[in-house]
Backbone bond lengths (Angstrom), bond angles and torsions (degrees), N, CA, C in turn:
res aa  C-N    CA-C-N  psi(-1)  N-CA   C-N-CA  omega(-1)  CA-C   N-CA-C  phi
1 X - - - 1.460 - - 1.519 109.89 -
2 X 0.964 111.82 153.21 1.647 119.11 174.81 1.492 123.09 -136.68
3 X 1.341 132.17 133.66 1.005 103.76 147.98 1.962 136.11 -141.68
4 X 1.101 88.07 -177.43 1.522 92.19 -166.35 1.700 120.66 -102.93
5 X 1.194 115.24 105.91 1.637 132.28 -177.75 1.009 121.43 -56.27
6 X 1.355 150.30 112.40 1.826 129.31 -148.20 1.991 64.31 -127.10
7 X 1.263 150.68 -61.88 1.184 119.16 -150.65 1.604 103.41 -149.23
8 X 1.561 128.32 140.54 1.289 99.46 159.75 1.661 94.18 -152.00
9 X 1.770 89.57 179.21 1.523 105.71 -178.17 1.407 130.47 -133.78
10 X 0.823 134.12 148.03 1.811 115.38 162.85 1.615 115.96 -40.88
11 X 1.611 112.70 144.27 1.479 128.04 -175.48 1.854 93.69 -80.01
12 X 1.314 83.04 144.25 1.839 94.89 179.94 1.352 108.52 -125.64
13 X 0.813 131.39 160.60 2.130 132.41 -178.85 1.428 89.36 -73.72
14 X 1.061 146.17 16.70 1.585 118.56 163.36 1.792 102.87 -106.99
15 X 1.190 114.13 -19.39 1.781 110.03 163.83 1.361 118.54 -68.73
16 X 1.531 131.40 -25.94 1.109 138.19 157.33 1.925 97.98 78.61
17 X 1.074 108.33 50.34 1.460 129.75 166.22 1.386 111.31 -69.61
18 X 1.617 106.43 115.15 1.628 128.65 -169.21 1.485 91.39 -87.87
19 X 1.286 164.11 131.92 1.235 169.81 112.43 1.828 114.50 -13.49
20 X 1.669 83.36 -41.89 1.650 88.89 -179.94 1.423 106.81 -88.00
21 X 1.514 146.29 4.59 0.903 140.36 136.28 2.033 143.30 -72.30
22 X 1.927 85.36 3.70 1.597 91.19 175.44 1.573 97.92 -114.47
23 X 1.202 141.78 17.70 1.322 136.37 -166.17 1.650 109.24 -171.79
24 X 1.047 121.10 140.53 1.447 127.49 -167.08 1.271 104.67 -65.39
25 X 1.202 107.17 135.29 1.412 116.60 -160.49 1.630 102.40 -144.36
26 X 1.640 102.96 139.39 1.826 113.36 169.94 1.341 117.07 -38.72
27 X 1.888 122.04 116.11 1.445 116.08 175.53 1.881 127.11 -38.04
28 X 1.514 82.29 -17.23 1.570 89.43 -178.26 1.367 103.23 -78.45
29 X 1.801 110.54 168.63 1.243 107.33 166.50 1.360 93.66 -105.93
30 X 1.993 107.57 158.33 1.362 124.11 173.08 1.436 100.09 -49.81
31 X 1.046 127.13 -70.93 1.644 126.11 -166.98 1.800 117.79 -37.37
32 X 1.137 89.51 -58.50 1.557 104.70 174.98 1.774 124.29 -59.76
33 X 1.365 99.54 -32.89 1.656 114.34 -169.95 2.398 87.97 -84.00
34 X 1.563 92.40 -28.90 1.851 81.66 -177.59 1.385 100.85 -92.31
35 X 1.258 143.07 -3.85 1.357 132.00 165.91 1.916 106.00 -86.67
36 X 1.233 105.57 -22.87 1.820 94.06 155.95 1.109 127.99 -86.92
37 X 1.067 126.95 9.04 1.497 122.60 -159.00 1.718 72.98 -127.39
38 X 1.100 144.56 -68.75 1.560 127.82 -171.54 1.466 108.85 -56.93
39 X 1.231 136.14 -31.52 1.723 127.50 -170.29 1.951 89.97 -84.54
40 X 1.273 136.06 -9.49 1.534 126.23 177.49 1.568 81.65 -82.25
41 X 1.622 126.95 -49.79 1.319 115.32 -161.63 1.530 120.61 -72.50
42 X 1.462 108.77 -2.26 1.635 104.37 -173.04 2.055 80.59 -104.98
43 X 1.352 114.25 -27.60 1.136 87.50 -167.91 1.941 118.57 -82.54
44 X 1.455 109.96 22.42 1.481 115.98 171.91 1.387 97.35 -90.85
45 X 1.709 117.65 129.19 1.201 131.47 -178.71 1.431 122.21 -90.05
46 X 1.341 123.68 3.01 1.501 135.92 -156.23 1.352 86.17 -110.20
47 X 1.403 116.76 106.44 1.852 115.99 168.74 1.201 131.93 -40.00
48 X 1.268 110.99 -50.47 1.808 130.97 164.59 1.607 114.23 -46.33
49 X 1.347 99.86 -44.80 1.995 104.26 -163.45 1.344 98.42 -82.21
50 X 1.553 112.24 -28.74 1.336 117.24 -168.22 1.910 110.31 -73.99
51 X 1.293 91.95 -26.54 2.098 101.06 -161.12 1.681 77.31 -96.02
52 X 1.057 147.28 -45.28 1.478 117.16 174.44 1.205 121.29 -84.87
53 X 1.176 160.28 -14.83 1.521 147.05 92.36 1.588 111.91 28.93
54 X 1.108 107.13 -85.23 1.459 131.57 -169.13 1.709 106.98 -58.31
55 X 1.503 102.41 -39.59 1.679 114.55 179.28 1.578 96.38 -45.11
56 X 1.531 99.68 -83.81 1.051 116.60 -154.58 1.792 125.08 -66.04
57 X 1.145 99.84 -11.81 1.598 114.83 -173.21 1.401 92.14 -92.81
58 X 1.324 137.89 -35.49 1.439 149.69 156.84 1.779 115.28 -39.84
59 X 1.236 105.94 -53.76 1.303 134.99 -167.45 1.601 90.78 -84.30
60 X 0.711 154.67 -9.96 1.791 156.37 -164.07 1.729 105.17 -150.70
61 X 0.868 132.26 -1.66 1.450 128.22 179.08 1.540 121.08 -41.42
62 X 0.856 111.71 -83.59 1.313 115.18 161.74 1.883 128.64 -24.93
63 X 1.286 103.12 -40.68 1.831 106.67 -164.75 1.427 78.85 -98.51
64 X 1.544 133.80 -56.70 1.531 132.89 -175.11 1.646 114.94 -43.49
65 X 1.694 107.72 -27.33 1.788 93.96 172.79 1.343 106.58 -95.38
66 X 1.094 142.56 -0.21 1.073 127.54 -159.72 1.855 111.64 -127.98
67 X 1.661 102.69 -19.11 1.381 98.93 179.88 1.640 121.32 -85.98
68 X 1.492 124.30 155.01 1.438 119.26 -170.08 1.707 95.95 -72.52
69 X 1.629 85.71 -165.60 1.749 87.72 -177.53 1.596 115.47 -101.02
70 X 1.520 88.95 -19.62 1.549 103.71 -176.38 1.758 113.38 -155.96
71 X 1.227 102.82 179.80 1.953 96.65 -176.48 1.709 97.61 -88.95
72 X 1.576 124.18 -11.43 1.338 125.59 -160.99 1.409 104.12 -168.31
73 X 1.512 100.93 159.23 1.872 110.54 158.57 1.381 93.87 88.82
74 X 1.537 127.94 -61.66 1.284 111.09 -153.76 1.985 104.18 -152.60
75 X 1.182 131.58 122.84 1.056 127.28 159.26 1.574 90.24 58.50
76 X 1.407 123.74 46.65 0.991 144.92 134.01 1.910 133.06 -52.46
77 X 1.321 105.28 27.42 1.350 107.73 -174.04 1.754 115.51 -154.99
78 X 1.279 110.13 177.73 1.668 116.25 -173.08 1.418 106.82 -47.61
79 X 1.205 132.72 129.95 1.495 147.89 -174.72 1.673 107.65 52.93
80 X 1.331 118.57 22.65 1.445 109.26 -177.63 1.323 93.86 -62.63
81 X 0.918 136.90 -90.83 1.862 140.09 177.03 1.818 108.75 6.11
82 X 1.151 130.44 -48.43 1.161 150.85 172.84 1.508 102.04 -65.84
83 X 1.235 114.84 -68.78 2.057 117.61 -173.77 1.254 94.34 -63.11
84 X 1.360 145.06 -62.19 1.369 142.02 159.81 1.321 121.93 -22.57
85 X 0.551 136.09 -49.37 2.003 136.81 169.56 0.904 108.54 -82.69
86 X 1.988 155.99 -13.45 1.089 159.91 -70.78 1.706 88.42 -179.59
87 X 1.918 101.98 -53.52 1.314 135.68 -172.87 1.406 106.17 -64.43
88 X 1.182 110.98 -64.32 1.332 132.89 178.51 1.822 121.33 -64.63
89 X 1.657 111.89 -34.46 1.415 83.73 156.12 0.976 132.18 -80.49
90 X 1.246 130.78 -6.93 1.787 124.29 -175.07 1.189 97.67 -74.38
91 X 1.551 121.79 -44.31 1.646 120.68 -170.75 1.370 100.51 -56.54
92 X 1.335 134.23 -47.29 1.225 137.60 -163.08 1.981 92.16 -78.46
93 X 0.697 129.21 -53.39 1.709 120.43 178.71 1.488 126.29 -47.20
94 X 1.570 87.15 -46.93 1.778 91.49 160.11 1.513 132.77 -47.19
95 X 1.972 84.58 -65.60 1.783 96.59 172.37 1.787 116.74 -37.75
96 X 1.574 104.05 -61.38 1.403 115.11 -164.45 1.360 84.27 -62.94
97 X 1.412 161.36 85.41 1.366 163.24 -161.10 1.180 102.51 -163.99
98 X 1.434 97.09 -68.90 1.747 132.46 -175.75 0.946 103.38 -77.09
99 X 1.552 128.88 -68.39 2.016 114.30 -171.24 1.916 84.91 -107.92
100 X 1.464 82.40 111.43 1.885 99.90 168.20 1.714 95.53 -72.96
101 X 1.012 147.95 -18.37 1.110 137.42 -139.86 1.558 102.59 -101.90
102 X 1.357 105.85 17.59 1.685 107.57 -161.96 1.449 95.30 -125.55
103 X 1.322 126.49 119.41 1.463 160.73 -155.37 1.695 94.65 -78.08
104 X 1.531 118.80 64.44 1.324 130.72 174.21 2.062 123.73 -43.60
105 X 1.244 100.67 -11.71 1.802 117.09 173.85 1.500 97.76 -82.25
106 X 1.436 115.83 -44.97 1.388 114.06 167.07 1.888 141.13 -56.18
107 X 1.459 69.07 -31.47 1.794 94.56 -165.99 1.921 68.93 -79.15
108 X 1.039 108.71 -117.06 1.298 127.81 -162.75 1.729 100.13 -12.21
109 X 1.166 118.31 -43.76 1.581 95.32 -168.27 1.724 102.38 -78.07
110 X 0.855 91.61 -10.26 2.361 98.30 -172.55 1.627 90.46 -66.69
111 X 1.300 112.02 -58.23 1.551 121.36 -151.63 1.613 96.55 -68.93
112 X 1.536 112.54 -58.54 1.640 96.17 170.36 1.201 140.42 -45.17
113 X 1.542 114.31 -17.27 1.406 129.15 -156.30 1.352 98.56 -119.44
114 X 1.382 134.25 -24.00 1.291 114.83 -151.24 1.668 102.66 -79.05
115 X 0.974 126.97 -42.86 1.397 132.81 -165.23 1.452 113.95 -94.09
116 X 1.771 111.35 17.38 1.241 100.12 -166.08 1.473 123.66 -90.06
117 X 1.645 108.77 -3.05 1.300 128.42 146.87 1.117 128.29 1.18
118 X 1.238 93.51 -55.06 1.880 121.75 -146.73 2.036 87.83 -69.15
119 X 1.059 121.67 -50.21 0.893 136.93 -163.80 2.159 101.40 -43.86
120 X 0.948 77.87 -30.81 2.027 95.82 -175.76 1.660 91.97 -101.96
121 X 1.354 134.15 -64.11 1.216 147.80 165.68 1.519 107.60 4.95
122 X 1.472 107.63 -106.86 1.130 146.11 148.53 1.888 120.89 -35.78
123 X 1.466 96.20 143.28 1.658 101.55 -162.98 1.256 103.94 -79.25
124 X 1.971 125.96 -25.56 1.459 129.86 -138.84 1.340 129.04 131.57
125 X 1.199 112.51 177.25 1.424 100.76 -169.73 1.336 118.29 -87.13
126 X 1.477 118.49 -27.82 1.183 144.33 -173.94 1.382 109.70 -99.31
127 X 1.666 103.79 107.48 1.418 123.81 174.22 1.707 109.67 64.38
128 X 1.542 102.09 44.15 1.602 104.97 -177.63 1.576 118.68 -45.64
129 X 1.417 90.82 143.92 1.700 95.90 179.05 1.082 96.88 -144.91
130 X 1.560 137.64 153.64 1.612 130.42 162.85 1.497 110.90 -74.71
131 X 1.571 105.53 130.09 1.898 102.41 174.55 1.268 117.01 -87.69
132 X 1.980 109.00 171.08 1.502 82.59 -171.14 1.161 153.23 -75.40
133 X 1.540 94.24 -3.52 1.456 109.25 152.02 1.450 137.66 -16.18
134 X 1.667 87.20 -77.36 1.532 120.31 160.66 1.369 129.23 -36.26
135 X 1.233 113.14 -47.57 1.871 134.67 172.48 1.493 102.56 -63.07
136 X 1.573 117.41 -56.34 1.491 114.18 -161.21 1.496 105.89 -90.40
137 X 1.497 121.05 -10.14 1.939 106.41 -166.79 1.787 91.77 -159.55
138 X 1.055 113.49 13.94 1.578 110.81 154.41 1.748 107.26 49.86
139 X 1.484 109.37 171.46 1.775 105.74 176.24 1.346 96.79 -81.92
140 X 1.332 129.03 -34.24 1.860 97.41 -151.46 1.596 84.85 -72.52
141 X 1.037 142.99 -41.30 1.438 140.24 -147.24 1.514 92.33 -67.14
142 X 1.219 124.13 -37.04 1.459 134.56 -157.80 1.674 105.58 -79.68
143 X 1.193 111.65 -57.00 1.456 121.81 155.26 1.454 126.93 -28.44
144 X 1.401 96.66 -63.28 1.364 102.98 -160.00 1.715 104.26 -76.78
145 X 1.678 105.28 -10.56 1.584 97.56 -177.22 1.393 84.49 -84.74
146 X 1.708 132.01 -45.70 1.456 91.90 -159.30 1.144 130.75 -80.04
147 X 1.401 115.76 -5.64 1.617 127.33 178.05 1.649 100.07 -60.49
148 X 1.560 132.06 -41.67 1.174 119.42 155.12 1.617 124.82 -64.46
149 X 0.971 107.98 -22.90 1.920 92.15 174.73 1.570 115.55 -77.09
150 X 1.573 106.01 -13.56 1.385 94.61 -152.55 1.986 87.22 -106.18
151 X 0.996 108.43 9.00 1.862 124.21 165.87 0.874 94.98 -76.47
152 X 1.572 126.34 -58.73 1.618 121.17 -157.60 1.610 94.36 -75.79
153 X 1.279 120.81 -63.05 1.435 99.69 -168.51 1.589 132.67 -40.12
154 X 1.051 87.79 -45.19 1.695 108.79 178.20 1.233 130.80 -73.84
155 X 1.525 107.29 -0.69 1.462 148.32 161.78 2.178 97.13 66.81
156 X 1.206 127.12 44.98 1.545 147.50 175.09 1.190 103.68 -91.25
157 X 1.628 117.94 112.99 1.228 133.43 139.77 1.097 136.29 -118.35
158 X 1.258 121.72 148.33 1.845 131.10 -163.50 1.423 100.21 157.26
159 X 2.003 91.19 169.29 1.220 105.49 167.90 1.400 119.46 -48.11
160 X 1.829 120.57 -39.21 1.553 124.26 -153.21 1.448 94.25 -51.92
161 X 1.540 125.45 -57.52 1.475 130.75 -162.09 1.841 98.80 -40.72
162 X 0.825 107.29 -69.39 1.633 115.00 179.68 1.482 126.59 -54.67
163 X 1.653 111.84 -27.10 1.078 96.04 176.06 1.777 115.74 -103.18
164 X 1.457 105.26 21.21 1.484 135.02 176.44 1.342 104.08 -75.53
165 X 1.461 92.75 -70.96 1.545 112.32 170.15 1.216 127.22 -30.39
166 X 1.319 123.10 -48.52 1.489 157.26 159.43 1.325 104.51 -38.95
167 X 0.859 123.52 -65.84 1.397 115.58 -176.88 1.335 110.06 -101.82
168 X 1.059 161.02 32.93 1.412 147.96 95.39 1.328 119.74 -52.10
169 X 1.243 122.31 -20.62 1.681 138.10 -165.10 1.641 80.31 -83.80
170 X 1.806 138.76 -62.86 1.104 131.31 -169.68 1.353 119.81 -106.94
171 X 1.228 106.71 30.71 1.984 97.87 169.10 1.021 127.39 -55.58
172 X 1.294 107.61 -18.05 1.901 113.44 -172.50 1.819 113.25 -96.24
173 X 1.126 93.52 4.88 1.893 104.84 167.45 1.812 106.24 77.58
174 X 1.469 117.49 -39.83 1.844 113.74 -161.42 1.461 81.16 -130.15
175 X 1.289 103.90 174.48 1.626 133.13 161.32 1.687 102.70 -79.87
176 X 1.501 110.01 -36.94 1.502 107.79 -160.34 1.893 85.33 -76.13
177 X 1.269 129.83 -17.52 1.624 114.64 -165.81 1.849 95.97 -120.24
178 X 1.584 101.39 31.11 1.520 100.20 165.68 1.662 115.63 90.55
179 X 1.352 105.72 21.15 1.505 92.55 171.66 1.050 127.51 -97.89
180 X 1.312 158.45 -179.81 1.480 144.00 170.48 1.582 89.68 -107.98
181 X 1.061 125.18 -37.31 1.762 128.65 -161.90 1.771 105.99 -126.99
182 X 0.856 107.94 141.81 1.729 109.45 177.75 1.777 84.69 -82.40
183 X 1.729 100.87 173.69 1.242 94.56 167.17 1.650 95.76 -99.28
184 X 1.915 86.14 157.29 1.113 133.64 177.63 1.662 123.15 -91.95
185 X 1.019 122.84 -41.44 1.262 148.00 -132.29 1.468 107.72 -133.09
186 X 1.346 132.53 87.13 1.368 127.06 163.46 1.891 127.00 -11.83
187 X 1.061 91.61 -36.12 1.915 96.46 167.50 1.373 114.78 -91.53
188 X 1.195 115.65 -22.20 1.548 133.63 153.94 1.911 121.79 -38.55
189 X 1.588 80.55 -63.74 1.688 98.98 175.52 1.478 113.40 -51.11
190 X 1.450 104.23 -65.19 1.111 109.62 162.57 1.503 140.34 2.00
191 X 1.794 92.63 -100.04 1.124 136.35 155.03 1.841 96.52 -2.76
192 X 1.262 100.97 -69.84 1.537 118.22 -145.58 1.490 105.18 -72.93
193 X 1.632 109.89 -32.83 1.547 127.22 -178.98 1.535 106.11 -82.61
194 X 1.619 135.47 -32.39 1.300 129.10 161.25 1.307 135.62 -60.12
195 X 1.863 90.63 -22.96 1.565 102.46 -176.17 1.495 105.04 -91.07
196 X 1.308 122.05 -38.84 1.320 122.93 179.30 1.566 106.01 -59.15
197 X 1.475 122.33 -54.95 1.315 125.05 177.57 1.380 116.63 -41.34
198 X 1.167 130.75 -54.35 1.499 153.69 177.69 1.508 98.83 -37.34
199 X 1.295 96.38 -80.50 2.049 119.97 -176.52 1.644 88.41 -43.58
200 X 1.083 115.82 -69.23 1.886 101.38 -178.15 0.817 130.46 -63.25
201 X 1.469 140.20 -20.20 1.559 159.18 177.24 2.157 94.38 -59.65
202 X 1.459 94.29 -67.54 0.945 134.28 -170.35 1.912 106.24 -38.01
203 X 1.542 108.11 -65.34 1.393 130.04 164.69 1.637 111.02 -59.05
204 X 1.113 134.53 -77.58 1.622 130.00 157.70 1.748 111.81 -16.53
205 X 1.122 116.50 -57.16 1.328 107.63 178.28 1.208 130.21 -59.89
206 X 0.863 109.79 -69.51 1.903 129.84 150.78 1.775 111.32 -16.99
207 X 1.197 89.06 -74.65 1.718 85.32 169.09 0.840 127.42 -48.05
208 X 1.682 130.02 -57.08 1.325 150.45 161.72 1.642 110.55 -27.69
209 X 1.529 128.65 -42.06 1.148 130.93 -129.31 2.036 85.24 -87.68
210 X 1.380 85.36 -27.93 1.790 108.78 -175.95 1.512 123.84 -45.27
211 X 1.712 99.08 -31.20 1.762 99.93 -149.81 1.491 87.76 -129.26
212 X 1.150 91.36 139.26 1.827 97.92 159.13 1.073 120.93 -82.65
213 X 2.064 104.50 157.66 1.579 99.27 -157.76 2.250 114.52 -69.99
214 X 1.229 81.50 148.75 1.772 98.78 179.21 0.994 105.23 85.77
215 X 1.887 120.67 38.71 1.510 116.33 160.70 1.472 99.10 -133.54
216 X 1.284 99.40 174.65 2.048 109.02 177.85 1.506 96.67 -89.11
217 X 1.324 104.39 159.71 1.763 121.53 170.44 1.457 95.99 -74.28
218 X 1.165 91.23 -171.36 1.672 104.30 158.23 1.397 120.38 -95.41
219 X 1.372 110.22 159.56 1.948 105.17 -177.53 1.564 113.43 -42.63
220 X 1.157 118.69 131.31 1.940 112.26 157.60 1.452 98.24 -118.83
221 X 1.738 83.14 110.59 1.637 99.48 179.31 1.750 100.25 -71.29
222 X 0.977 136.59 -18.22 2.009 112.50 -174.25 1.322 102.58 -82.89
223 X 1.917 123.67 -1.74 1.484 120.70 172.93 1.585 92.51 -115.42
224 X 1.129 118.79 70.79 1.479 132.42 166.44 1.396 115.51 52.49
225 X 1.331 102.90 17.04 1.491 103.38 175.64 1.649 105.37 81.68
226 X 1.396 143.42 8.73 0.964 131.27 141.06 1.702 142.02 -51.45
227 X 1.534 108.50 159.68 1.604 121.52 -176.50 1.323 102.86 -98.43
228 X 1.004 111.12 130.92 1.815 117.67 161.17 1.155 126.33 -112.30
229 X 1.511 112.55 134.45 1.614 122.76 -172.05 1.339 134.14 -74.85
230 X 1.277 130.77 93.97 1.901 101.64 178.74 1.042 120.43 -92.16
231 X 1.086 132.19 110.35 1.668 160.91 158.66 1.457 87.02 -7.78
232 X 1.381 113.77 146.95 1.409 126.65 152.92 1.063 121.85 -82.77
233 X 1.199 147.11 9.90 1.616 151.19 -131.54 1.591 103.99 -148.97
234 X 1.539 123.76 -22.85 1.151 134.00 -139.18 1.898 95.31 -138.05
């Protein structure tokens, strides 16, 4: 098919041009994905974890619904960053279900925060590239400074600031896959196993979505370069 352009112009606010309708965009809607992500934030009970939470997700609102999670591999698209954390608290609500013993103000404030980097990271949704930001001091580095600036502003001290830090410092589990700190911290561990799960959940599907059933995907090299099968039956 082809076609042929007889005239065009720049979009103006009276065409009422959705952005998330020219580019692949999170099944969720923005609106809906920020009314979950604020009822996890009213539901952290620790005053401190809760008022920097709120800072910074406040302070990023805008770039946090709308930026992907990555340039590739996974939640690679408009508000992925948003469905991605979105993803990850339910997993984390469930878990804390099963082991009560896991400090859920933590969980929930890690998962909002950890990736919120990206927001400085990353250029946008459109035609992502990492800025230079991004190249020279990466998100966790970016994170973890502002979770300390936004202590000082807000004049918050305690352990929470640090052990926030902590786990944005190790979401990525090794040094060799970008951590500065292994985790420490049982919500830490976590953290790192919901997010990894997610990013693979995430890639499997996608691929999957490709092939009809009783054929292989195509390779996903960040899962070792393996094919995955979908059953005809299923």
């Amino acid at each position: 098919m082809q076609l042929k352009i007889g005239s065009i112009r720049p979009a103006n606010e009276s065409d009422q041009v959705n952005l998330e309708d020219l580019v692949q965009s999170a099944p969720l809607q923005k609106r809906d994905m920020q009314e979950t992500i604020n009822q996890y934030i009213f539901d952290i009970q620790n005053a401190n974890v809760q008022r920097l939470t709120r800072h910074l997700v406040k302070k990023y609102q805008e770039e946090f619904m709308e930026a992907p999670a990555a340039t590739r591999n996974h939640h690679e698209f408009m508000s992925g960053l948003a469905y991605h954390v979105v993803s990850m608290l339910h997993l984390a609500k469930s878990i804390s279900n099963l082991y009560p013993s896991l400090n859920t103000d933590l969980l929930y404030a890690g998962i909002i925060l950890h990736d919120l980097g990206k927001v400085r990271e990353l250029s946008g949704p459109i035609d992502t590239e990492y800025t230079i930001e991004g190249k020279l001091i990466g998100h966790i580095s970016i994170i973890a400074s502002e979770i300390h600036q936004a202590a000082n502003e807000l004049g918050i001290e305690g352990e929470e600031v640090m052990l926030l830090e902590h786990i944005v410092l190790s979401h990525h589990g090794k040094g060799e896959w970008g951590s500065p700190k292994p985790p420490l911290l049982r919500e830490a561990e976590i953290i790192h196993y919901i997010d990894n799960l997610d990013a693979k959940m995430n890639m499997m599907d996608r691929a999957l979505q490709k092939v009809e059933p009783g054929t292989f995907s195509e390779r996903i090299m960040p899962l070792e370069n393996r094919t995955f099968y979908r059953p005809k039956s299923m």
